[in-house]
N, C-alpha and C positions, 0 to 999 in steps of 0.2 A: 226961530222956528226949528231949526235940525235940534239945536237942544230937546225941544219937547221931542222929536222923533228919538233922542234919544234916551231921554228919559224912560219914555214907553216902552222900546226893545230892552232896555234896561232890568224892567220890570215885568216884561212878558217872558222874558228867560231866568227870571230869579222864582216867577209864580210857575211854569213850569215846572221847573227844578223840584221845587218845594213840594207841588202837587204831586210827583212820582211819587208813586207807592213804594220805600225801600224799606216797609215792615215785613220781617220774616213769616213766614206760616209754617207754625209746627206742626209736625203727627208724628205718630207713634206707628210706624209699620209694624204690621198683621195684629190690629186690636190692641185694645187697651185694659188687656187681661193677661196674666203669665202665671204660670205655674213653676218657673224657674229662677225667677229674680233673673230674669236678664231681658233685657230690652232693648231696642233699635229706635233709635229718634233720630227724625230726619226731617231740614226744613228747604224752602225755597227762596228766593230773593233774587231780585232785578240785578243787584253788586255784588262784585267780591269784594266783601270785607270780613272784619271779626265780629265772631259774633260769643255772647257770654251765655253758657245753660244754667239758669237756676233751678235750684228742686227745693220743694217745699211741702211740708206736713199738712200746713193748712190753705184754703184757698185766694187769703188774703196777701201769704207770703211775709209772714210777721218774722221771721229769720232765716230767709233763703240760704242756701249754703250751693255755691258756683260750683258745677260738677265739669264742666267744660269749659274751655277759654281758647280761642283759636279763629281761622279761616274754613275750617271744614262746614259743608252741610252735609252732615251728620254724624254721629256719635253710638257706640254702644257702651251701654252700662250694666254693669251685674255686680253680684251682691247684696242686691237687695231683697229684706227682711219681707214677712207678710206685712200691709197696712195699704193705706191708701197714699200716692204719693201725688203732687202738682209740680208742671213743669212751665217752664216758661223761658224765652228766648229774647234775648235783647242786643241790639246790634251796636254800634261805635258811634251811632248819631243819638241814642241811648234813646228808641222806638223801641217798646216792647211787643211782642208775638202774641198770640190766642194764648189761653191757658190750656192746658193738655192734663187729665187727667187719670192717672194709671194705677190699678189695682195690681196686687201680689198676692197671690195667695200659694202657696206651697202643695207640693202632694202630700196626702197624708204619711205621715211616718210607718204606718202599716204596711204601707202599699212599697214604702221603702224599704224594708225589713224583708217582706213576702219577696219582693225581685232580689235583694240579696242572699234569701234563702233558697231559692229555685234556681240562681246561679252557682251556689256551692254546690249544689246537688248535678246540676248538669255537667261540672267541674270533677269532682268526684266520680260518678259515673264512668265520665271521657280516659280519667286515669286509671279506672282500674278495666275497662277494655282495653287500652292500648298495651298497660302494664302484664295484664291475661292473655293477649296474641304473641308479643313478645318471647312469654314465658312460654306458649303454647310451639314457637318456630324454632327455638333454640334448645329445645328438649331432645333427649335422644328418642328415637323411637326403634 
């Protein structure tokens, strides 16, 4: 008889165990749009353990490439191109996470160009005031 009692707590602490939820949940703090190629992923979990980032092109993950490997929750990444990227998290008991989907798209090059040209210009400006007061204090009069 203690056998079978033992059997059963046996098996009430293994189905426990088992039944904990230790699957990560990924997001991507502040949206999953960037105009920078830089991103912030961040997930949660019951354990510390490791856990692995993959990213991938497409949503089936036909050749993930591991952009993270570690104990951290969470990660930032930058670098990245315009297109559409998939992310996904997998922990040490090898549970994988939701998929995370993140868009990149860049500002336009114009608009890059226009703010480096309106900073030469405020740059310019700055130097030929200060270089003009300069000139204007050290003068005889």
């Amino acid at each position: 008889m203690l056998k079978y009692y033992l059997l059963i707590a046996v098996f009430f602490v293994l189905f426990v165990r088992c039944a904990r939820s230790d699957i990560p949940v990924l997001e991507v703090v502040k949206g999953t749009q960037t105009q920078q190629g830089i991103i912030k992923l961040a997930w949660k979990s019951s354990d510390k353990q490791l856990y692995e980032l993959e990213e991938a092109s497409d949503q089936r993950f036909y050749e993930p490439k591991i952009r993270y490997s570690g104990p951290d929750q969470g990660t930032f990444l930058s670098g990245l191109n315009d297109g559409t990227y998939y992310y996904r998290l997998r922990n040490q008991h090898g549970d994988y996470s939701n998929v995370v989907e993140l868009e990149v798209k860049h500002h336009p090059i114009q608009l890059a160009i226009s703010l480096l040209m309106l900073g030469a210009l405020v740059f310019i400006l700055t130097t030929v005031l200060v270089v003009r007061n300069y000139l204007n204090l050290n003068s005889p009069n």
